[in-house]
Every structure is written in structure tokens, then in C-alpha cells.
N, C-alpha and C positions, 0 to 999 in steps of 0.2 A: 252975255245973255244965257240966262238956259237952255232955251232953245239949242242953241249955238253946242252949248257942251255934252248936250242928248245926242249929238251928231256928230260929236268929233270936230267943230268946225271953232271952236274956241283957241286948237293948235294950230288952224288953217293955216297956210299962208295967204295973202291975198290975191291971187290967182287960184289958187283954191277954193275959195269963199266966191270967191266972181264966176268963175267956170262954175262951179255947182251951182250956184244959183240961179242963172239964166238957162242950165239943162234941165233944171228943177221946174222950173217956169215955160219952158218949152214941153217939157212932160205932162205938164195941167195941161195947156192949150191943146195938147195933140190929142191928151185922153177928157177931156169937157167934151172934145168936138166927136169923138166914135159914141162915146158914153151917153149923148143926148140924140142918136137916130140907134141906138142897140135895141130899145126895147119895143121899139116901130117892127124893127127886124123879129125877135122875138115873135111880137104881136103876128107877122105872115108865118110863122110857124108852127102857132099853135091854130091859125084862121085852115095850112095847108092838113094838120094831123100828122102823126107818127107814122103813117105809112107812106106819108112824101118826102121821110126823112133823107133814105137814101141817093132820090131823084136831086135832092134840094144841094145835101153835099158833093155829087160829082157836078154839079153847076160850081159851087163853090171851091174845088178842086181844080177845075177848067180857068175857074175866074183869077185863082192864084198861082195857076203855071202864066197866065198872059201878063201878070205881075210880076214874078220874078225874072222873067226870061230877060226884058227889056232892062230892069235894072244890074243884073249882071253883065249889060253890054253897056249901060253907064260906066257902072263902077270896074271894069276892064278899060276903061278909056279917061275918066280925069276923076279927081278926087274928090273926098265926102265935100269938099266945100263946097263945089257945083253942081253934084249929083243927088243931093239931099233937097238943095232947093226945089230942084226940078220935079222930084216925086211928090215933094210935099203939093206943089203946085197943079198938078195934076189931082192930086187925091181931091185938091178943094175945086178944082173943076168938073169933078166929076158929083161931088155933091151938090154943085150947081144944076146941073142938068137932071140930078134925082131929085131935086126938090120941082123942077118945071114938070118933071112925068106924074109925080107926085100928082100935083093938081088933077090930073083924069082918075084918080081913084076915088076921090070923092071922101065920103066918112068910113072908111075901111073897107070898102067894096070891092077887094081885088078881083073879082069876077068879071068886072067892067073889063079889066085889062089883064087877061090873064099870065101873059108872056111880062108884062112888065113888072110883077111882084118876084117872077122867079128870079130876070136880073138882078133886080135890085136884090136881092138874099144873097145871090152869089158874089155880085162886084164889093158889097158891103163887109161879108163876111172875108173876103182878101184885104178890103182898106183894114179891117178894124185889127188883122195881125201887121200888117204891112207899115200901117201910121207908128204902132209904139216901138217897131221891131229898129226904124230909124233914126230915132232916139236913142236906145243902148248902141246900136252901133255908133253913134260918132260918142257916145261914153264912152264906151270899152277901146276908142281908138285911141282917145285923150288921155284916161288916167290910167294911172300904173296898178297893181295888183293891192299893195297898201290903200293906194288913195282910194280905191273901190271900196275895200274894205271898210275904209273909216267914212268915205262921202254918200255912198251910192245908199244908204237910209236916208237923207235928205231928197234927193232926187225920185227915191221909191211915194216919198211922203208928196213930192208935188205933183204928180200922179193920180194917188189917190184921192187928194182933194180936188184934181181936175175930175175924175171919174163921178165924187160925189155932187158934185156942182152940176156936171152934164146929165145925172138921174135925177136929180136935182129939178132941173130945169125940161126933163123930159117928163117927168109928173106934173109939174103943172101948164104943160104945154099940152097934154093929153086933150084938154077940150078945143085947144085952136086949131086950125088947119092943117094936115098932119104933113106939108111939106113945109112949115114955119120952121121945126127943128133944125133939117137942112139946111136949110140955107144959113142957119145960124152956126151950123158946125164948120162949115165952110168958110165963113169968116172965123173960127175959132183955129181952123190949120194955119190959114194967112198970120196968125197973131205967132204959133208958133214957128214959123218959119223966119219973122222978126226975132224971137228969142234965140233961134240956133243965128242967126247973124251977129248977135251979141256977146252970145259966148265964144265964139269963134277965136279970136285974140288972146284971151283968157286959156281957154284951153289949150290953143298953141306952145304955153308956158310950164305945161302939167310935162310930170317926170314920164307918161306914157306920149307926150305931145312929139310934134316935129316941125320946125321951123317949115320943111321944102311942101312941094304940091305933090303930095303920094296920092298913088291911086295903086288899085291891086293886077299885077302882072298876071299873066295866065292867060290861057283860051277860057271860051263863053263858058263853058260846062266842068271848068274844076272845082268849083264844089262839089259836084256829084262826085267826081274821082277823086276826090279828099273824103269825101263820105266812105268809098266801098274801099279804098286801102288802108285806109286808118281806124283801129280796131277800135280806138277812143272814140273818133269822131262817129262813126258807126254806132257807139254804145248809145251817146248822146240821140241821135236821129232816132234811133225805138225807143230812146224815154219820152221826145218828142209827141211818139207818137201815141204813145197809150196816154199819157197828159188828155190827146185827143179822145181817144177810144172813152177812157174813163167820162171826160166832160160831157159827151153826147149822151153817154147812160144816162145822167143826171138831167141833161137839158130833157129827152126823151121822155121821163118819165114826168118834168113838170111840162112839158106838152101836152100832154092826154091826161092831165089832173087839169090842170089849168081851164083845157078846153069843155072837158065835163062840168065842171064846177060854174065857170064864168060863161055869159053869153057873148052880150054887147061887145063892140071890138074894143070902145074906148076904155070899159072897165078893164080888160086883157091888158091896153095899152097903161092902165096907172099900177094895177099889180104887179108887172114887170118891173117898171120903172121900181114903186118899192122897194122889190126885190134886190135890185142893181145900188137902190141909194142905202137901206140897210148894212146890205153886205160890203159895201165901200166906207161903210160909217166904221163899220167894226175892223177894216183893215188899219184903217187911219190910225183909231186907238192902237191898237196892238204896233203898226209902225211907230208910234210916239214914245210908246214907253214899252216893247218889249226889241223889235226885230232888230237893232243896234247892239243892246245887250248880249242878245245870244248870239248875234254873226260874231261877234270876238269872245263868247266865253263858249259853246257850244264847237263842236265838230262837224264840218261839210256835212258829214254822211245823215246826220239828227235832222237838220231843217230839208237836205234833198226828200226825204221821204216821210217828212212830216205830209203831206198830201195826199200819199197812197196809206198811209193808215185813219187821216180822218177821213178818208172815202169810204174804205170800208168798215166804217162805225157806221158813216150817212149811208152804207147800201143798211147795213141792219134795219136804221129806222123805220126807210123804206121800206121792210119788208113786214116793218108792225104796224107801221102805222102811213098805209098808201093814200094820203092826203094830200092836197094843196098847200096848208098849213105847213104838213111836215117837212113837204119837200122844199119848202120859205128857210125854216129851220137849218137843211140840209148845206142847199144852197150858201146861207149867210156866213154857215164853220167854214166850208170846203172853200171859198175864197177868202175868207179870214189865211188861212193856212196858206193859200197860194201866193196870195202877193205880199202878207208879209212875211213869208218866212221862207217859202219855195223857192219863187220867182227869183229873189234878190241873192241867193245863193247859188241859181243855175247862173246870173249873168258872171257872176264871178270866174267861174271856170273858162272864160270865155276871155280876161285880161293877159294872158302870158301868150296867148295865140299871134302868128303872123299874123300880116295887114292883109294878105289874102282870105284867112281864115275867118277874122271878125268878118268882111265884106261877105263876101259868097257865101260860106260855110254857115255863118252863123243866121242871116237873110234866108236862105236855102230851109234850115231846121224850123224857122220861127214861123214860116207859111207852108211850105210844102209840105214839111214833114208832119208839119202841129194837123192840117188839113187833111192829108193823107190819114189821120189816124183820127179825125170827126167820121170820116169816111167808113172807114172801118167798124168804126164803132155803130155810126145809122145800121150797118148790113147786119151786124150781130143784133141789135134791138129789135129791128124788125125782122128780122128770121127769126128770134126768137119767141113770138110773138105770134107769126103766123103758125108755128108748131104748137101755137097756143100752152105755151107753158106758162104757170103760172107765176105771182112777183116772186116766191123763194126760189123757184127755179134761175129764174133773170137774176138773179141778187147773188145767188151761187154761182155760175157761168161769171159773171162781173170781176166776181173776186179774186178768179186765178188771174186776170189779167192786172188788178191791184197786185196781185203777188210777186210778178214777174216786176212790175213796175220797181216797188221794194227794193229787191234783188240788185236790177239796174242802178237804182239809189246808192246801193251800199257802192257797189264797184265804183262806179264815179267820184262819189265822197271819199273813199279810204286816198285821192292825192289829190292833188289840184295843180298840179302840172302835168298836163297830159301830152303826150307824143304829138306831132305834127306830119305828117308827110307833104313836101314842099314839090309840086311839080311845075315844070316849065311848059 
């Protein structure tokens, strides 16, 4: 099939073909299910304004140290094969009970309940790194640095047709109840949690796999002491974080376009969606027929920092043209760029790693540090802002921090075997 040879999967083996396929298919269901309550989320963010940015990310900072803490004492104790259920499981309990709170808001009325929209920003904003972050990890625990290379475009691509599906299905759920989505995402974690069941055998069989029941050695908190003594891992955690820093500018500035421009919460809630099914339309394409090509004819360092330069193209626009419109535009390149071309070249760096390292280490960067550096980035937007400077000013301040980003980029791409330090 074509298909088949766009992917590499034409040389598969069959344990290759079968493992990619059902992480491919666990990667829709995980991202259908974040992708169809995002633009809900969205929608309380533009309802709270740019000056509750800050308040909203140290909620969401709070909400993803109470998620990682507990799954580093999983995965210090038995392996991806039990401790992956377990979260998944929980994540979809948890949108059980956001779709029951849901109901007291009524048609976008978060005023009714005020304390409950802020939760729901925070626990959501932890599920939606936390759901996909579980996915690469038991990828990167299975296949080998090759099989990445040649499978991990398939797997990017069932992903993206999950994210499209769940914007998808969050547009036109905008007019019904707005805890409907919920509860549908919720059954949509359950669906992948059957799919990691399925690859499981399959994967076992891959050149990165292991027959025994590994789980990662160490005390609760060695990630963090794999983060401050290892100068790679280190590096990775502040590219993490400006990833953050950089997205909040963006999200930032369509908060306070958005909110001007649009009233109604429901209209808010179908532009977003839009926004999220557009810009997942355009990764799809680009993964179909570019993000394969370049990950074996292209250099690391090209696709790492493909990101911090179409950002700072999207700061310019912003700075011509401060619109709703534009920042659609902006929006739709700068995720074209991240998950087919970024994203799938940062998990790579992440194959040659200990089993400690993929668990913690790389869990650790994908919430904490991705979060820490939303954070970051809220305090700069709106300090910069109350100093009332104006968007060239915001748009210049932004850039140095695309610049460092860059920078980062390079160091990281020039190997793809990076040092480890191993502690007991």
C-alpha cells in the first residue's frame, strides 16, 4: 500500500506494523478525547481575560505537580504495563466528574460557579500534557532509535486525526450542553486504554522492547536530579520551557483578540474549535506527505527549531496586523510546525535514554517543565502589558526569548545521543 511506504511500514516487520498500529490508534483516542473539551478550556479563558492569565497558570502548575508527583511513585514501583492503565483511568474519571460540575454552569455562565471553571482550567490543562505525554512514553520504551525514526510518522499521523476528529466533534457540539463533550472524551481515554492493551504483545517484540516487567529504579524525585546534573537533560527542560513561554504569548494575544472581537460564549466556543480543527487539518497534510521525508533526509537541528522561527515570523504578523483573523493564521503555521515537524523530532532524542529517563525524566519535562514555562510566559504577557507597552514592544521582548529557544535547538540537534547520568 502507499500508505504503508509513506511510513516506512512497507519494510515493517510484523510486530512492527501491529505495535505501530494500535500506539497509532491509542494516540487518536487519547488526542479525540483532550482535543474535544480544549476549546471549552480555551472558551474559560478568553470568558477570564489576559489578566487572569497568570492566576489561571499557577492553578495549572499546582494541578500538574499533583499529577506528576503520584505517577513517579507508580512508575518507581511496577511497569508501563500497570501504571499506564492506571492513569489513563483516572484521567477518564476525572472527566466524569467534569462533565457532572459541568452541568451547574449552565450556557457558559461561569459566574454561577466561580471556583469551578478555575479547576476545571487547571486539572484540564495537566490532563491534556499528561494524556499524550503517556503515549510516547511507552513508544519510546518499545521501539529502538531506527524503528522511531522510520514508525514514529504513523503514530504522529493517528494523533493528528484524533485531534482533528475531537475539533471536529467539538464544533459541532458547541450548541449542545457543554458537559456532552466530556463525557464523550472520557469514553474516548477508555477506548485508548484498550488500544495500549493491544499493542502491548506487539511491542514487547520491538528491538527497543523487553520480554521481563521493568519498571524505573530510583527514589520519587530522580528526575529532578537527572534534570540539575545532566547538562543535556538540563538543556532539554529550558527548551521545554520556552515551547511554554513562546505558546502563551500566542494563546495571550488570541485571548484579548478573541474576547474583543466575539461576544456569545458559544460563538468563542466554535472559533476555537475552528481554530484547533484547521490547524490539525494542516498538520495531518504536512505529516502525510512532508514530516517522514525530512525526518530522514533533513538534520535534527532543521526540524528542532523549525518552531522558534515560524514563531517569530507569527510574532511579526502580530505586530501588523493585531487581529483575530491574524492570529487564526498565526495559530494554524505555528502548530503545522510543531507537531509535524518539532514535536516528532524532540521524541526522538528521547530513544537511546534509560528506562528511568524515558519514565520520570521525560513525564517530568512534558508537564512540569512544558507548564512551568506557560507560566512564565502568562507573568511576561501580562507585565508587559500592565507597563502598557505597546504590540511592537510585546513582539520585540518575545523574540529574545524565540532566540534563546533557537540556540537551544541548535545545541540539541548537533547529536542525538545525549549523555545520561544514572543515579541510585
Amino acid at each position: 500500500m502507499r500508505l504503508w511506504r509513506l511510513f516506512g511500514l512497507d519494510t515493517a516487520t510484523s510486530a512492527e506494523r501491529r505495535a505501530t498500529f494500535w500506539v497509532a490508534v491509542m494516540f487518536f483516542a487519547s488526542l479525540a478525547g483532550t482535543f474535544l473539551v480544549r476549546p471549552l478550556r480555551s472558551q474559560f479563558g478568553v470568558d477570564r481575560g489576559v489578566d487572569a492569565l497568570p492566576y489561571l497558570y499557577s492553578l495549572t502548575l499546582a494541578a500538574t505537580v499533583g499529577v506528576v508527583l503520584p505517577f513517579w511513585w507508580l512508575a518507581n514501583r511496577m511497569p508501563s504495563r500497570r501504571f499506564v492503565p492506571i492513569v489513563l483511568h483516572v484521567c477518564a474519571l476525572g472527566l466524569v466528574l467534569l462533565a457532572a460540575g459541568l452541568t451547574t454552569v449552565g450556557d457558559y455562565e461561569w459566574s454561577r460557579v466561580p471556583w469551578f471553571g478555575e479547576v476545571f482550567w487547571g486539572s484540564y490543562n495537566a490532563l491534556n500534557v499528561a494524556v499524550p505525554a503517556l503515549v510516547w512514553i511507552h513508544a519510546v520504551e518499545h521501539f529502538g532509535r531506527s524503528q522511531a525514526k522510520r514508525l514514529f510518522g504513523f503514530v504522529a499521523v493517528g494523533g493528528t486525526v484524533g485531534a482533528v476528529t475531537g475539533s471536529w466533534a467539538a464544533g459541532a457540539l458547541s450548541d449542545a450542553p457543554i458537559w456532552v463533550g466530556a463525557l464523550v472524551a472520557a469514553g474516548l481515554l477508555e477506548v485508548a486504554f484498550l488500544a495500549f492493551r493491544a499493542s502491548w504483545p506487539h511491542c514487547r517484540r520491538l528491538e527497543g522492547g523487553d520480554s521481563g516487567e521493568r519498571y524505573a529504579p530510583g527514589g520519587l524525585l530522580q528526575g529532578v536530579r537527572i534534570v540539575f546534573r545532566d547538562r543535556r537533560a538540563g538543556q532539554i527542560a529550558l527548551y521545554m520551557m520556552l515551547i511554554g513561554v513562546l505558546a502563551t504569548a500566542f494563546y495571550a494575544a488570541q485571548t484579548e483578540l478573541v474576547g474583543k472581537e466575539l461576544r456569545r460564549g458559544s460563538e468563542q466556543h466554535a472559533w476555537l474549535a475552528d481554530v484547533e480543527l484547521y490547524s490539525q487539518g494542516l498538520v495531518l497534510l504536512l505529516q502525510l506527505f512532508a514530516t517522514g521525508r525530512l525526518m530522514s533526509r533533513l538534520p535534527a537541528v532543521a526540524l528542532l527549531v523549525s518552531l522558534p522561527v515560524v514563531s517569530i515570523a507569527g510574532l511579526g504578523v502580530w505586530w501588523l496586523a493585531p487581529t483575530a483573523v491574524a492570529i487564526f493564521a498565526v495559530q494554524l503555521v505555528r502548530r503545522g510546525a510543531q507537531f509535524a515537524f518539532e514535536k516528532p523530532a524532540r521524541e526522538v532524542l528521547y530513544t537511546p535514554l534509560e528506562l528511568a529517563t524515558k519514565h520520570k525524566v521525560k513525564f517530568l519535562l512534558d508537564t512540569f517543565a512544558f507548564r512551568l514555562g506557560d507560566l512564565c510566559g502568562a507573568w511576561l504577557q501580562v507585565g508587559l502589558r500592565r507597563f502598557e507597552f505597546d504590540v511592537g514592544w510585546i513582539v520585540l521582548a518575545t523574540v529574545f526569548f524565540a532566540l534563546l529557544w533557537i540556540a537551544l535547538g541548535f545545541s540539541l540537534g548537533r547529536t542525538q545521543r545525549p549523555a545520561v547520568v544514572a543515579i541510585s
